[in-house]
VEXMAR-392390 format. One record per residue (C-alpha): residue number from 1; x, y, z. Coordinates in Angstrom, 1 decimal, padded with zeros to 4 digits, always signed. Layout:
N
<site i="NUM" xx="X" yy="Y" zz="Z"/>
...
***
This chain:
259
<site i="1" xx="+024.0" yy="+062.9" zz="-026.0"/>
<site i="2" xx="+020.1" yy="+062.3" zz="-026.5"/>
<site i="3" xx="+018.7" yy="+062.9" zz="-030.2"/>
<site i="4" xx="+016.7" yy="+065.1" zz="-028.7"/>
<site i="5" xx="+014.7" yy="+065.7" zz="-032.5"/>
<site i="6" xx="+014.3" yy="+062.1" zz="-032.6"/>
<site i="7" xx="+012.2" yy="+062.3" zz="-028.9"/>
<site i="8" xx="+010.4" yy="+065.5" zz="-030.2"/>
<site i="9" xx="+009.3" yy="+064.0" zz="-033.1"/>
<site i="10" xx="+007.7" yy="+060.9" zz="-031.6"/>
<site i="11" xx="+006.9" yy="+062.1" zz="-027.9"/>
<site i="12" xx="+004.2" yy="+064.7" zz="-029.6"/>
<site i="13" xx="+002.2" yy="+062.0" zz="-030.6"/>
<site i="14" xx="+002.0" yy="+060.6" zz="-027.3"/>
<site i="15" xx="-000.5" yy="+061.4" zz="-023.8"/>
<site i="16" xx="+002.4" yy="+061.8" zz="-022.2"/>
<site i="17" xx="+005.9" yy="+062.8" zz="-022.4"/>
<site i="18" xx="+005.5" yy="+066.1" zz="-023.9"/>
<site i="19" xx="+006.2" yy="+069.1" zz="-023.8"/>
<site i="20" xx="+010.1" yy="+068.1" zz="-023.4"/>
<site i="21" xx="+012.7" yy="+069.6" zz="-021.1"/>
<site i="22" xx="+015.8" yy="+069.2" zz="-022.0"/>
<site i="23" xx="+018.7" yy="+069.9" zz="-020.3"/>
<site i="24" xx="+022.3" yy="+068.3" zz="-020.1"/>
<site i="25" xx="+022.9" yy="+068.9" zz="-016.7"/>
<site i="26" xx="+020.9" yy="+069.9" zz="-013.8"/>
<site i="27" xx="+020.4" yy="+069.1" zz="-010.1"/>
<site i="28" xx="+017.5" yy="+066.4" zz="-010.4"/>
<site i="29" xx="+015.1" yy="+065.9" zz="-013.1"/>
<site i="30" xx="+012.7" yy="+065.9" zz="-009.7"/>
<site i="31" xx="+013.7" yy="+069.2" zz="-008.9"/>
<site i="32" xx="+012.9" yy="+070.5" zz="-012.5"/>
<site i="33" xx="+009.5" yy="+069.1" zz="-012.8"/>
<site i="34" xx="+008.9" yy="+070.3" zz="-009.3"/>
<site i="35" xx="+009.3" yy="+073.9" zz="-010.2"/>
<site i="36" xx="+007.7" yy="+073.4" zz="-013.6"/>
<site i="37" xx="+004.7" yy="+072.4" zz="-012.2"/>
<site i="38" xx="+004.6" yy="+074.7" zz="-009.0"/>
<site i="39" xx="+004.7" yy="+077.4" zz="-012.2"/>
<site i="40" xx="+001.7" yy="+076.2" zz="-013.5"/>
<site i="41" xx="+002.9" yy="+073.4" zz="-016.2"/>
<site i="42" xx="+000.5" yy="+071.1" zz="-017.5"/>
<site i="43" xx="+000.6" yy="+067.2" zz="-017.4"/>
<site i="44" xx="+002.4" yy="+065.4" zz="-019.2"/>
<site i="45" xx="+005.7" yy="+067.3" zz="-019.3"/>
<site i="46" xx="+008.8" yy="+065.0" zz="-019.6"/>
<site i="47" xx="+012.0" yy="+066.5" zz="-018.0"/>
<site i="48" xx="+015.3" yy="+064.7" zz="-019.5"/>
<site i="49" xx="+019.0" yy="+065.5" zz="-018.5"/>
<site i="50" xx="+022.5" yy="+063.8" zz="-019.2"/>
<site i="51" xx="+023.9" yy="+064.4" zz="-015.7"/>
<site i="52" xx="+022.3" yy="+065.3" zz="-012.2"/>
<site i="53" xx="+024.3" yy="+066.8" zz="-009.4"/>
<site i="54" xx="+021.9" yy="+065.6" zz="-006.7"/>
<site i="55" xx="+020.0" yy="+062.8" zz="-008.3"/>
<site i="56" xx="+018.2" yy="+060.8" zz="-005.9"/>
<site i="57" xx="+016.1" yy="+058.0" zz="-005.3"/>
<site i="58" xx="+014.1" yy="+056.4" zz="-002.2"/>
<site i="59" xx="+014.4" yy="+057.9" zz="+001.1"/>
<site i="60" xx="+016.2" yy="+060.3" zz="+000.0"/>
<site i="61" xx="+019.2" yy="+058.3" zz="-001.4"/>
<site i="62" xx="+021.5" yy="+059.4" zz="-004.0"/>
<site i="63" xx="+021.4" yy="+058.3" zz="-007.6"/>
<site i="64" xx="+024.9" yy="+057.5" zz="-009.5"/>
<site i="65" xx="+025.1" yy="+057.9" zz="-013.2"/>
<site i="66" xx="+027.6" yy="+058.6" zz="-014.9"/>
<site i="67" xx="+027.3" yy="+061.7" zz="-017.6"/>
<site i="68" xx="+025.4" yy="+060.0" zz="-020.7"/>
<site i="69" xx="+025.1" yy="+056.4" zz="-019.8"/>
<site i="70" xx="+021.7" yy="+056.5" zz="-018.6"/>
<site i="71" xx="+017.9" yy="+057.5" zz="-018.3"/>
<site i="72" xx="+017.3" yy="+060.2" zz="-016.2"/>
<site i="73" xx="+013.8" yy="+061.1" zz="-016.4"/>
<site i="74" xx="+011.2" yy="+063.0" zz="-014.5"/>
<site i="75" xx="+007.4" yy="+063.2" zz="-015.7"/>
<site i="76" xx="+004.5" yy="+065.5" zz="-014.6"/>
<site i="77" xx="+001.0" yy="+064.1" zz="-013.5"/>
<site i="78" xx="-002.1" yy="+065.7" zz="-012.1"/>
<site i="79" xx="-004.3" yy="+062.2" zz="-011.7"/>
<site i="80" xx="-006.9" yy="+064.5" zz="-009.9"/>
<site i="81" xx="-009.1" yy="+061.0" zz="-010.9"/>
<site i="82" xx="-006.8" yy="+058.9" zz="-008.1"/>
<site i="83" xx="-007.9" yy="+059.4" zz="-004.5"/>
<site i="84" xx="-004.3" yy="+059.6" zz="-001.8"/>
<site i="85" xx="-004.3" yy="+056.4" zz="-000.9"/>
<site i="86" xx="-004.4" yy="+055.0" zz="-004.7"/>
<site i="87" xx="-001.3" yy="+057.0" zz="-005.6"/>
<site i="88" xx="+000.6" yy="+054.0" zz="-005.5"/>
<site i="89" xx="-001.3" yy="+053.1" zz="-008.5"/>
<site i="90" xx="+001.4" yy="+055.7" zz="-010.4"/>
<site i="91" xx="+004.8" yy="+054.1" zz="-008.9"/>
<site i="92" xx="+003.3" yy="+050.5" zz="-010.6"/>
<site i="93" xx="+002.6" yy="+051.4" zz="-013.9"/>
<site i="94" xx="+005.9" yy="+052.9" zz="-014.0"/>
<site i="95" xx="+007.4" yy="+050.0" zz="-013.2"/>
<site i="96" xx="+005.2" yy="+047.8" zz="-015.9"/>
<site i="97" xx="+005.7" yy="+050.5" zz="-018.6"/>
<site i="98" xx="+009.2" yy="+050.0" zz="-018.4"/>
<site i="99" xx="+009.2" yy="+046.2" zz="-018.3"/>
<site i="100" xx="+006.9" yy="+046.4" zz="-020.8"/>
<site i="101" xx="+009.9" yy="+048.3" zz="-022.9"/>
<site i="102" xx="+012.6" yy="+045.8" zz="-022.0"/>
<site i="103" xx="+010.7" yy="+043.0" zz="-023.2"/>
<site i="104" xx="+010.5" yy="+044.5" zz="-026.6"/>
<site i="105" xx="+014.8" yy="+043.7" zz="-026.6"/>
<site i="106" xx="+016.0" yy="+040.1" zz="-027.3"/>
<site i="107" xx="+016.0" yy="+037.8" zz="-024.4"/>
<site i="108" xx="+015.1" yy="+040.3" zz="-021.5"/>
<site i="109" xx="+013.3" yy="+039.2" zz="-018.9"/>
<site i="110" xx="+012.2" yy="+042.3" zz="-016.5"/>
<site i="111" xx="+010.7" yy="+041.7" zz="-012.9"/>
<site i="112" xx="+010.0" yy="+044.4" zz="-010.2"/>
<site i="113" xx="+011.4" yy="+044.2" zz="-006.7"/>
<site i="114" xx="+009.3" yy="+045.8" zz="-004.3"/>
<site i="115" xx="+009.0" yy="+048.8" zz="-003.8"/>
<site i="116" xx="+010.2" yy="+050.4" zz="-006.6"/>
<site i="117" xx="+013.2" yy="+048.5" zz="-007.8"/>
<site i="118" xx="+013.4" yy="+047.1" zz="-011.8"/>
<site i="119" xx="+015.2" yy="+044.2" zz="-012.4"/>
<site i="120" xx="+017.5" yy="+042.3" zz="-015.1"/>
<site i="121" xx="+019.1" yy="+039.1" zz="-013.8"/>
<site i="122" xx="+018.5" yy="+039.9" zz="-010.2"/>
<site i="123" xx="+020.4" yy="+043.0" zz="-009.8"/>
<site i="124" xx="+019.0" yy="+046.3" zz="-010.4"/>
<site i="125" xx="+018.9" yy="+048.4" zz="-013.1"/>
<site i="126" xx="+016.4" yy="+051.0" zz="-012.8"/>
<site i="127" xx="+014.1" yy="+052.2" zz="-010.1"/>
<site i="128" xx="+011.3" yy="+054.7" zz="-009.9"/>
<site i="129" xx="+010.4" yy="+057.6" zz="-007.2"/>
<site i="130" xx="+007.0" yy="+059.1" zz="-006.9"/>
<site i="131" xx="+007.1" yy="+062.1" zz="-005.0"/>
<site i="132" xx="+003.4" yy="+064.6" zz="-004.5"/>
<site i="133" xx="+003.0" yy="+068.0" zz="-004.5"/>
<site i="134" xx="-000.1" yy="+069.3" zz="-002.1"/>
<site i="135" xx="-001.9" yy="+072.8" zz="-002.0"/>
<site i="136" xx="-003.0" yy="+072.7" zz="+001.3"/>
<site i="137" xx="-005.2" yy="+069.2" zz="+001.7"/>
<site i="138" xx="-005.2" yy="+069.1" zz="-002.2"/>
<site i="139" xx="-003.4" yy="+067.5" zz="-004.7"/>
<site i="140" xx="-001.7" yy="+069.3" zz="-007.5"/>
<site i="141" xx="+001.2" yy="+067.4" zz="-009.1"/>
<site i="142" xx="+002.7" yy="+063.9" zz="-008.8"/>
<site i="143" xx="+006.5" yy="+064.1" zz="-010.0"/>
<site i="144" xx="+007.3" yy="+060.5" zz="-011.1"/>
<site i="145" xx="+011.1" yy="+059.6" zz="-011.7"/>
<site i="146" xx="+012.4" yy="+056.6" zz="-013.0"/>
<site i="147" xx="+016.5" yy="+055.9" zz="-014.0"/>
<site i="148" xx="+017.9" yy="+053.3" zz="-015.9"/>
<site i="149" xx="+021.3" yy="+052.1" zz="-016.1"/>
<site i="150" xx="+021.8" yy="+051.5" zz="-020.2"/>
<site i="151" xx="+025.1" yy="+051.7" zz="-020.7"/>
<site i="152" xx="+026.9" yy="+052.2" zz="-017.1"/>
<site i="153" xx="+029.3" yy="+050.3" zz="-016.5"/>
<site i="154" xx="+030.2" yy="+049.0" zz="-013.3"/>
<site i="155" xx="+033.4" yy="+046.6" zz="-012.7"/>
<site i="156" xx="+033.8" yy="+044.4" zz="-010.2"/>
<site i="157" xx="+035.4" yy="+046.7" zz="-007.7"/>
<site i="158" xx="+032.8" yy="+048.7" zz="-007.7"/>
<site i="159" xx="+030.8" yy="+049.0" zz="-004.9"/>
<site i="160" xx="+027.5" yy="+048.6" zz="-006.4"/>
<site i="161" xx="+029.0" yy="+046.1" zz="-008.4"/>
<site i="162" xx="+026.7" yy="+043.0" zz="-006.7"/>
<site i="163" xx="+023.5" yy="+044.1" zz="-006.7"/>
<site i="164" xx="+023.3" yy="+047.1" zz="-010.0"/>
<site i="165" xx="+023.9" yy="+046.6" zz="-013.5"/>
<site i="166" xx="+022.7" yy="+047.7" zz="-017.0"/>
<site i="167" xx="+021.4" yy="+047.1" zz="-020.3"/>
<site i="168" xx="+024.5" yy="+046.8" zz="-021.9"/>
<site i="169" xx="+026.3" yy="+044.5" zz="-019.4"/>
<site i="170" xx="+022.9" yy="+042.0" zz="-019.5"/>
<site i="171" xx="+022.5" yy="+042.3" zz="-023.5"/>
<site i="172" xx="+027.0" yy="+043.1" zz="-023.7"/>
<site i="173" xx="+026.4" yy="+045.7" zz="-026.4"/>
<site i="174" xx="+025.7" yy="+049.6" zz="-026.1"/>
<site i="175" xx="+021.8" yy="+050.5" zz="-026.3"/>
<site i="176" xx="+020.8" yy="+053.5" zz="-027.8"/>
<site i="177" xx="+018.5" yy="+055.1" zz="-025.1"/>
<site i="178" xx="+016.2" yy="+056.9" zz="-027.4"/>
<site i="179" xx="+013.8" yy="+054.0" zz="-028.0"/>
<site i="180" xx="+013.8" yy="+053.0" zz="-024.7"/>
<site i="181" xx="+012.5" yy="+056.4" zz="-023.5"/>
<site i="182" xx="+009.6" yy="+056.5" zz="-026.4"/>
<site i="183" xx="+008.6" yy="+052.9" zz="-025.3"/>
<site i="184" xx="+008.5" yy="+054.4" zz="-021.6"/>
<site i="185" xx="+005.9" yy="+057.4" zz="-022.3"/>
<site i="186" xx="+004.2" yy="+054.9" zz="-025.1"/>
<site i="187" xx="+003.2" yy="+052.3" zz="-022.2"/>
<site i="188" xx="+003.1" yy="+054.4" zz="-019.8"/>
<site i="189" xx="+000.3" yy="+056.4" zz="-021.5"/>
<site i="190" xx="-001.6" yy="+053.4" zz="-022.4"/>
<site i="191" xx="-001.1" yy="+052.6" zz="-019.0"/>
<site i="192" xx="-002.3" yy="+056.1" zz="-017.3"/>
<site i="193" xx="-005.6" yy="+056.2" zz="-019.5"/>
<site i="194" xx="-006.8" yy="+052.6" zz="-018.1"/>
<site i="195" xx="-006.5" yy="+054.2" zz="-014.7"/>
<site i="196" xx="-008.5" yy="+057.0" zz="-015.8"/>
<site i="197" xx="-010.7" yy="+054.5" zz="-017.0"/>
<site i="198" xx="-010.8" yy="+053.1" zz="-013.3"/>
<site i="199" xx="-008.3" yy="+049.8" zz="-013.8"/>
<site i="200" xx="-006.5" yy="+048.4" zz="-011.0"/>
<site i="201" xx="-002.9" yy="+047.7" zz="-011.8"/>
<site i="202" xx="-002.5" yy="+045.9" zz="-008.6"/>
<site i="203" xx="-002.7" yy="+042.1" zz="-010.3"/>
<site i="204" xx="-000.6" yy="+043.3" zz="-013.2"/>
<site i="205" xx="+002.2" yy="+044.8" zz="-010.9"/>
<site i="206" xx="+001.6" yy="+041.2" zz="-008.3"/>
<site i="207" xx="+002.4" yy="+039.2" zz="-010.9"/>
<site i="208" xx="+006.0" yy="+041.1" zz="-011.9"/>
<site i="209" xx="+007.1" yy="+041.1" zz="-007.9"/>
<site i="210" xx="+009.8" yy="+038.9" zz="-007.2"/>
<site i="211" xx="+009.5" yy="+039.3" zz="-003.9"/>
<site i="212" xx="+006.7" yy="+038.0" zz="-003.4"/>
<site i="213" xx="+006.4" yy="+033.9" zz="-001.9"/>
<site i="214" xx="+010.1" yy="+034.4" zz="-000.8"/>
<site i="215" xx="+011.4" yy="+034.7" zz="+002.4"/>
<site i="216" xx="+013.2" yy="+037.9" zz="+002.8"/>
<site i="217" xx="+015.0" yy="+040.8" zz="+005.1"/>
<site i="218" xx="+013.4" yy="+043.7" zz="+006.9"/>
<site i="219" xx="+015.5" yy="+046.7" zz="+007.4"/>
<site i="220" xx="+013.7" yy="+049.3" zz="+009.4"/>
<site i="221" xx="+015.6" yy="+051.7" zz="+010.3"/>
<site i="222" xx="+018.6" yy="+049.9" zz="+012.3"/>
<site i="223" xx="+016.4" yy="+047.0" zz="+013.0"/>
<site i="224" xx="+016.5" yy="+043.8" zz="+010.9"/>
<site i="225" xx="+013.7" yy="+040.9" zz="+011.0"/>
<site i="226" xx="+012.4" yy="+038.1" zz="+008.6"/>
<site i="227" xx="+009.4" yy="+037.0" zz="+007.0"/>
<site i="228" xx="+007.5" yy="+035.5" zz="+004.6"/>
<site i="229" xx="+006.5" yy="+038.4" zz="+002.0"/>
<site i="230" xx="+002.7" yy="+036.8" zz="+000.9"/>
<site i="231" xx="+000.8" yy="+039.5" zz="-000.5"/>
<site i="232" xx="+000.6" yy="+043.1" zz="-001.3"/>
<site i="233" xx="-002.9" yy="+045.2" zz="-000.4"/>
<site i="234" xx="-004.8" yy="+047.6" zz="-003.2"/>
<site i="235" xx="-002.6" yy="+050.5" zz="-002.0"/>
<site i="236" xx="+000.7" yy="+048.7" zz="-002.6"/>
<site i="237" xx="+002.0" yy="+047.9" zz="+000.7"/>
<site i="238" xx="+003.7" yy="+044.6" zz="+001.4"/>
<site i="239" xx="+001.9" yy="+041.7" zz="+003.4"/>
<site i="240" xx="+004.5" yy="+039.6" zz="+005.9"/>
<site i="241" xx="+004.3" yy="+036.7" zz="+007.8"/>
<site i="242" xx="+006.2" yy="+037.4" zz="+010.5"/>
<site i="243" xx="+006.4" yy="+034.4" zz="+013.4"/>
<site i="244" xx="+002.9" yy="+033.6" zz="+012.5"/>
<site i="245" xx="+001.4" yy="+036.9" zz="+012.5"/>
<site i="246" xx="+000.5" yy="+039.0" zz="+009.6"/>
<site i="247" xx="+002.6" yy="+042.4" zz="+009.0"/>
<site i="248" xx="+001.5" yy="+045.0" zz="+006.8"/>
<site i="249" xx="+004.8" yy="+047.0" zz="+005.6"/>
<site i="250" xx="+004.4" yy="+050.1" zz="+003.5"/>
<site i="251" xx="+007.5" yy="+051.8" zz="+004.0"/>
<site i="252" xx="+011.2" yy="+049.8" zz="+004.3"/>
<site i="253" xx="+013.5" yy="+048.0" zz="+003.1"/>
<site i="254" xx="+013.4" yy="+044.5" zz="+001.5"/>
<site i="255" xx="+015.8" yy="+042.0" zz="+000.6"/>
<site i="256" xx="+015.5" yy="+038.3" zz="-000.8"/>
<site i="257" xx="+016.8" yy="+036.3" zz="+002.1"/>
<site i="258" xx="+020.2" yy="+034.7" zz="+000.2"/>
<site i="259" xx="+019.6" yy="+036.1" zz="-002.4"/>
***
């Protein structure tokens, strides 16, 4: 289990990540962040949780976990400062806070797949979901999740075997998670006052894609095409070449062709 004292002690110090929720098991750390900040909770609350019954991530997907063996987090922003179509700009700097943590291990090597996948040797090992909360044509909350795999295990039977691993198969030693999850909220508040400040962290997040300059795999919905992924706009969609034409993709599914 999480030393939660440990957290306490260092989160308070931070922007962000506290107050702290605790709890060991829950439905989704999204679903407890929701209803804290529908009942008026301020920014900055970090929801934590050992298990999730209903974890999910992208398009409504679910999220496996064992009990223990991984980050389950869920934070609470009002970035009244962002306009809509810059919310994107909270997805990124999730993923570059938490590269930014894994770099701070020996011989880790973090990249982001887009949209929201992070990566250790190619196969993923965390990913991030940004979901909004509106009053009428207003924004009040942005709940961002993000799970890591630190020590799951998965053999090679396992279905996700091939494309998911985990800190402790990459680094082949247990990680304690509670470092991990201070590095998080200690970028990732560095991070959220530079956009407050009016930063882009579009080049930043560009220059940690893997996908991008590689051919790649299109899934939309039960439709499958190729292209060339070139670019990605201000708002975090994907720019294609697509049989000589430019396609701008901001929802779907992407794949490394061969990879």
């Amino acid at each position: 289990m999480l030393d939660i004292d440990f957290l306490r002690s260092r989160l308070q110090g931070l922007a962000l990540g506290w107050p702290l929720h605790y709890a060991y098991r829950v439905s989704s750390t999204q679903d407890e962040a929701r209803a804290a900040a529908q009942a008026g909770a301020a920014e900055g609350l970090l929801v934590l949780a050992e298990e999730q019954e209903a974890g999910r991530g992208r398009a409504g997907r679910s999220w496996w976990a064992p009990p223990g063996s991984a980050i389950l987090s869920s934070l609470l922003l009002r970035p009244t400062f962002l306009p809509s179509h810059l919310l994107g700009y909270v997805g990124m700097i999730a993923g570059l806070a938490m590269c930014d943590t894994l770099e701070e291990l020996p011989g880790l090597s973090p990249q982001l797949k887009w949209p929201n996948d992070i990566l250790l040797e190619g196969k993923k090992v965390g990913g991030i979901l940004v979901e909004t909360l509106w009053e009428g044509g207003d924004l009040d909350a942005v709940i961002l999740g993000l799970g890591l795999n630190v020590n799951t295990y998965f053999p090679p039977t396992h279905p996700l075997a091939e494309v998911a691993t985990s800190l402790a198969q990459v680094t082949g030693h247990q990680c304690a998670r509670e470092p991990l999850i201070y590095g998080y909220m200690y970028h990732m508040s560095r991070y959220y006052h530079r956009l407050q400040q009016g930063w882009s962290p579009v080049p930043a997040w560009k220059d940690r894609l893997v996908t991008l300059g590689r051919p790649v795999w299109v899934m939309e919905g039960e439709a499958r095409w190729e292209g060339l992924a070139e670019d990605v706009t201000e708002e975090g969609a994907l720019v294609l070449r697509r049989e000589g034409e430019r396609v701008v993709l901001r929802v779907g599914d992407v794949s490394v062709r061969h990879a």
